[in-house]
C-alpha positions as CSV (number, residue, x, y, z in Angstrom):
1,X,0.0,0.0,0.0
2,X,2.9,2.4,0.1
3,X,3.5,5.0,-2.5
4,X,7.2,4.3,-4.0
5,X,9.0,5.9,-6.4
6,X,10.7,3.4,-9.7
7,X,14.0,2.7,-7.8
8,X,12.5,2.7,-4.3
9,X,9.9,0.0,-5.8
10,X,13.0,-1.9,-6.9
11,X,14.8,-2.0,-3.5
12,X,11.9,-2.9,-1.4
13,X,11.3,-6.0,-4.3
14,X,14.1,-6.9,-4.1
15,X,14.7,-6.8,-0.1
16,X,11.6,-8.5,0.5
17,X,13.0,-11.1,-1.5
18,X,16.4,-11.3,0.6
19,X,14.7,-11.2,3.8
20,X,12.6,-14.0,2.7
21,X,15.6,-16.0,1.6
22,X,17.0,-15.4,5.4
23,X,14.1,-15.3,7.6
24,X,13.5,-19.0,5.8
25,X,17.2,-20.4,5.9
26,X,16.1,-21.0,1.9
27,X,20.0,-21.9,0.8
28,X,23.0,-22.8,2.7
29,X,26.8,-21.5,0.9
30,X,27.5,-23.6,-2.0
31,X,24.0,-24.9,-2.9
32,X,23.9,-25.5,-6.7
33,X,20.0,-24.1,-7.2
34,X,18.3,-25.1,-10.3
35,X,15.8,-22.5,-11.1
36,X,12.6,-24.0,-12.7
37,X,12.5,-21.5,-16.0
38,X,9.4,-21.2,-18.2
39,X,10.0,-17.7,-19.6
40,X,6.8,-16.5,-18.2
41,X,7.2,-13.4,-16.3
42,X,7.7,-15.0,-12.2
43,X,10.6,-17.6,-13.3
44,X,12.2,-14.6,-15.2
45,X,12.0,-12.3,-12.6
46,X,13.2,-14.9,-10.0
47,X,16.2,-16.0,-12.1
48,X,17.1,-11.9,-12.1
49,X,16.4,-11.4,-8.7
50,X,17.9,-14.8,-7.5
51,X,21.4,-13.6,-9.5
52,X,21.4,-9.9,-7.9
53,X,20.6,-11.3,-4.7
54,X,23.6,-13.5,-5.0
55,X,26.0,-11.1,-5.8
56,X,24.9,-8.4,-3.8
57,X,24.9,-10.3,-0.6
58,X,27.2,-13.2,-1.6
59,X,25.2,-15.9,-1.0
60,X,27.3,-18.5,-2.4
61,X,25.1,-20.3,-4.8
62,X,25.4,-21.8,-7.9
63,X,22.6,-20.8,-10.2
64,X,21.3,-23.1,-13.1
65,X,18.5,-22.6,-15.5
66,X,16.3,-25.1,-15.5
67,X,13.6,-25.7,-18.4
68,X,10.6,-28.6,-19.2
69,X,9.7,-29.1,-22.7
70,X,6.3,-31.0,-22.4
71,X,5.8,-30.9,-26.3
72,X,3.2,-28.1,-26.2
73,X,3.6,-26.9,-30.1
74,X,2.8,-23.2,-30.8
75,X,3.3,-22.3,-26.8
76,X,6.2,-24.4,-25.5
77,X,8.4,-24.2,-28.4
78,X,8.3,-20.5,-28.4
79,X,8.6,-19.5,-24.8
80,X,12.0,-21.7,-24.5
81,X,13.4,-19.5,-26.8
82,X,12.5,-16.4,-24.5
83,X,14.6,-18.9,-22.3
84,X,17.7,-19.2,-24.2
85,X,17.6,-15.3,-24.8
86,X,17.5,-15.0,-20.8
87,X,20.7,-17.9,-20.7
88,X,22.5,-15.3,-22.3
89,X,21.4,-12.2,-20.7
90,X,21.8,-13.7,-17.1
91,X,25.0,-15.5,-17.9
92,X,23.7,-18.2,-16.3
93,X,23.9,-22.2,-17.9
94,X,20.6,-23.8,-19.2
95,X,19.4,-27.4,-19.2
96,X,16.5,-28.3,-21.2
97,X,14.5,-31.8,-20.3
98,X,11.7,-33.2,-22.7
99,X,8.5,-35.0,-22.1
100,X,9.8,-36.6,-25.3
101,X,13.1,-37.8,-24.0
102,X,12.5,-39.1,-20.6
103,X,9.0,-40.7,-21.1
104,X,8.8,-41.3,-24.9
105,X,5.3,-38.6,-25.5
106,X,4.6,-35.4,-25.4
107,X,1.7,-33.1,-24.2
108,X,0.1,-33.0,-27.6
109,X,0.5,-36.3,-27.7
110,X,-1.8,-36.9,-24.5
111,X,-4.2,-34.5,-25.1
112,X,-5.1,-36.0,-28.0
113,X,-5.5,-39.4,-26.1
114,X,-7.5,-37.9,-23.0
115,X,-8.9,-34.6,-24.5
116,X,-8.8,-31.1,-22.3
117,X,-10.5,-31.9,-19.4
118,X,-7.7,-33.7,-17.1
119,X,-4.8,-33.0,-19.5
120,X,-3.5,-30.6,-16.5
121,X,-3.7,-33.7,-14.1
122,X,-1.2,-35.7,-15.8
123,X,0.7,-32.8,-16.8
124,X,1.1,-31.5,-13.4
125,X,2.7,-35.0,-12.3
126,X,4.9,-35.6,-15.1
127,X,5.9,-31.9,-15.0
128,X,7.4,-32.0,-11.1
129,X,9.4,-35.3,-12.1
130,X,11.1,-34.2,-15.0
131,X,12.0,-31.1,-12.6
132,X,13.7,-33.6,-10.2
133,X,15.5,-35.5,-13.1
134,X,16.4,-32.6,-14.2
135,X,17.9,-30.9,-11.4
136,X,19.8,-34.3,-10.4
137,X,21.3,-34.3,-14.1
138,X,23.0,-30.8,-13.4
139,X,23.7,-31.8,-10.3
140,X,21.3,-29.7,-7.9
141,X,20.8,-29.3,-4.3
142,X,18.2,-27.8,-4.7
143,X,14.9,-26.6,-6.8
144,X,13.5,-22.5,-6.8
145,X,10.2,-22.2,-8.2
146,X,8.5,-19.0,-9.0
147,X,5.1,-19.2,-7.2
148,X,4.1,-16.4,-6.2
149,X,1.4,-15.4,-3.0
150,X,-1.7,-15.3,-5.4
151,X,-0.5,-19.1,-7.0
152,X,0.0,-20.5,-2.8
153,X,-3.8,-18.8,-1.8
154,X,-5.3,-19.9,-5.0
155,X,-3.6,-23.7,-4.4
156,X,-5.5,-23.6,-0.8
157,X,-8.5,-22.5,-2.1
158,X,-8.9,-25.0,-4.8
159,X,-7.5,-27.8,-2.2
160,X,-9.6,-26.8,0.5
161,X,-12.9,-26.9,-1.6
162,X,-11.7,-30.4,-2.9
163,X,-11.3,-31.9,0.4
164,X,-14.7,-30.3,1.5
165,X,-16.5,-31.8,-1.3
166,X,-14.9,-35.1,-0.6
167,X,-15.9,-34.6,2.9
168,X,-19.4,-33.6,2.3
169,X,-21.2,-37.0,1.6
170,X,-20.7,-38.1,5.2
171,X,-23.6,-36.6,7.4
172,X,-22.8,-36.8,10.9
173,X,-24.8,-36.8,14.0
174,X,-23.6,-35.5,17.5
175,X,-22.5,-39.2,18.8
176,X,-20.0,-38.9,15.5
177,X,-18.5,-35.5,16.0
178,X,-15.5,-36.7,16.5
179,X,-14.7,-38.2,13.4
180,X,-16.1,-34.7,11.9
181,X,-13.1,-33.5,14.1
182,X,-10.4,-35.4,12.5
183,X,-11.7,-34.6,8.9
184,X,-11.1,-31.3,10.1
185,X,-7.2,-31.8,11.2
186,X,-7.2,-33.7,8.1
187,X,-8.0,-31.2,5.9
188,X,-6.1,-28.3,7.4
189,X,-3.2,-30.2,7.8
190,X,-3.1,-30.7,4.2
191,X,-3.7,-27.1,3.7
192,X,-0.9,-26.2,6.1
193,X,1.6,-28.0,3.1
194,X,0.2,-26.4,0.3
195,X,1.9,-23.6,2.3
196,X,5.3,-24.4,3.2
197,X,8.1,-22.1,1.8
198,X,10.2,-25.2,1.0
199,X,8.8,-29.1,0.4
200,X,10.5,-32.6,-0.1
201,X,13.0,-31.6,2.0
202,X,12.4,-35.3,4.0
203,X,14.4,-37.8,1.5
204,X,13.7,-35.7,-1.7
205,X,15.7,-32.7,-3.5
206,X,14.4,-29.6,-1.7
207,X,11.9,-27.0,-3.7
208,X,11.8,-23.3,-2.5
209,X,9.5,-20.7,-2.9
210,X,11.1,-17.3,-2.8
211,X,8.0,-15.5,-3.7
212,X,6.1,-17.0,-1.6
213,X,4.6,-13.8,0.1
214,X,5.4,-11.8,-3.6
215,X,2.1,-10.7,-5.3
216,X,1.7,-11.4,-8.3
217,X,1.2,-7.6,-9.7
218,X,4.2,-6.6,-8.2
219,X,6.2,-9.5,-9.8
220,X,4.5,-7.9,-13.6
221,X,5.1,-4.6,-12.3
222,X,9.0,-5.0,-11.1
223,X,9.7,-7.3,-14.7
224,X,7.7,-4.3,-17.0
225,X,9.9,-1.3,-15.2
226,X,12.9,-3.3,-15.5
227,X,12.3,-4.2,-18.8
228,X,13.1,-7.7,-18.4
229,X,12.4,-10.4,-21.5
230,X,9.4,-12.7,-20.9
231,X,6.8,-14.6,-22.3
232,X,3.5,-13.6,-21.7
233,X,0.9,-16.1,-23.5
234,X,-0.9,-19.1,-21.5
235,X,-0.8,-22.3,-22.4
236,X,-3.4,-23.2,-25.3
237,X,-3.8,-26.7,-23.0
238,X,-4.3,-24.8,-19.7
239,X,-8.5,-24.8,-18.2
240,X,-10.8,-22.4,-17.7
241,X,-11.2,-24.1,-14.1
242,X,-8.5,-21.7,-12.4
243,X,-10.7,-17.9,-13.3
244,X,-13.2,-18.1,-10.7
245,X,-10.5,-18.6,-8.2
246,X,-8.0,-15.7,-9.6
247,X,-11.1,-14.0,-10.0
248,X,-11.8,-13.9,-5.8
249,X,-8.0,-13.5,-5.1
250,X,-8.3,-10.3,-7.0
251,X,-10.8,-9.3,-4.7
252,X,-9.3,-10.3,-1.6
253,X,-6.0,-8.0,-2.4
254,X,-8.3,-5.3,-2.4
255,X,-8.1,-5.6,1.2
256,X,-4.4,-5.3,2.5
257,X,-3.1,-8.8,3.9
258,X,-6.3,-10.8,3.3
259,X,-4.7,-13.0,0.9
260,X,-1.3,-13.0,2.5
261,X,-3.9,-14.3,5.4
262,X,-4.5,-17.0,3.6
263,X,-0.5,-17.8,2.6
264,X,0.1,-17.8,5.7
């Protein structure tokens, strides 16, 4: 809510970020960090932020590019190239893994199998394994992601009505409140993860979210002033599912820290 000025805005984007990094014990010297790169505007941002962060305050991290091709033609193909274009302006080394490669078919491949409807599902899964496989080939200790405050409240939200409309068949009568009770710690526990600032830290290679309390208009607004290269189309594949949840975060950040609330 504060009035800043361009270079003010910059510094306070940029500290947030560093004192998230801290406050979270996100990296440890001499972490080699693969950053999950799509070319869309939050895993640009975080691999420019990520690198000034590391040089201004010497964090001691080796930074790596990281990038899925799920075989997404007329979308994918062209926002990897806004990808190699960023290798080269960050100085920073790119990988590439394919759908193609690791599991022998590719996006297009499935949609035209099981049509629009679960497409993300699958996607989804396959997506977060070729990040591990991925990250292990350059030899990462660990995984940044760029989701951002609105992606984390609009995760719960979706999660949370899931897990109520699984719950909602059972009817239960005041002998039986107790089991209502552990549906309850059921489902906010599983709430409570969708939140955490870093996961698979217990056995699997660690994934951090530096923008975790970062809205999302202030990631647009930080990569527009700085005039950083992105890619700004959605994928052709993605569901109309998600716009009536953005559509109620939007209204939530109309009050101050509502939707931080629900980050939290």
């Amino acid at each position: 809510g504060d009035a800043l000025c361009k270079d003010c805005f910059f510094w306070a984007f940029e500290e947030e970020i560093h004192q998230v990094i801290t406050d979270g014990h996100l990296f440890s010297a001499g972490d080699s960090v693969a950053i999950g790169a799509s070319g869309g505007k939050d895993s640009t941002v975080l691999a420019y932020t990520l690198k000034l962060l590391n040089e201004r305050y010497n964090y001691g991290l080796q930074l790596f590019l990281l990038s899925v091709d799920e075989g997404i033609t007329g979308y994918r193909d062209d926002s990897l190239e806004t990808v190699k274009r960023n290798q080269h302006q960050y100085e920073l080394p790119l990988t590439i893994v394919s759908y193609e490669d690791l599991y022998g078919w590719s996006m297009d491949s499935i949609v035209k199998q099981v049509g629009l409807k679960n497409n993300c599902t699958f996607c989804g899964v396959f997506r977060r394994q070729a990040l591990d496989r991925g990250a292990i080939k350059v030899g990462a200790t660990k995984i940044v992601t760029g989701h951002n405050a609105d992606d984390v409240a609009e995760t719960v939200i979706m999660n949370g009505e899931l897990l109520l409309l699984q719950t909602s068949g059972y009817s239960f009568c005041l002998p039986h409140i107790w089991i209502f009770c552990l549906f309850l710690q059921h489902i906010i526990a599983r709430l409570r993860r969708c939140t955490a600032i870093t996961t698979g830290a217990e056995g699997y290679l660690p994934r951090c979210k530096p923008f975790k309390y970062t809205y999302e208009k202030e990631i647009v607004m930080y990569a527009y002033f700085k005039k950083l290269d992105y890619f700004s189309t959605e994928c052709i594949y993605s569901p109309n599912a998600y716009r009536l949840c953005q559509t109620y975060i939007k209204d939530l950040e109309k009050h101050p820290t509502r939707s931080h609330g629900v980050v939290r």
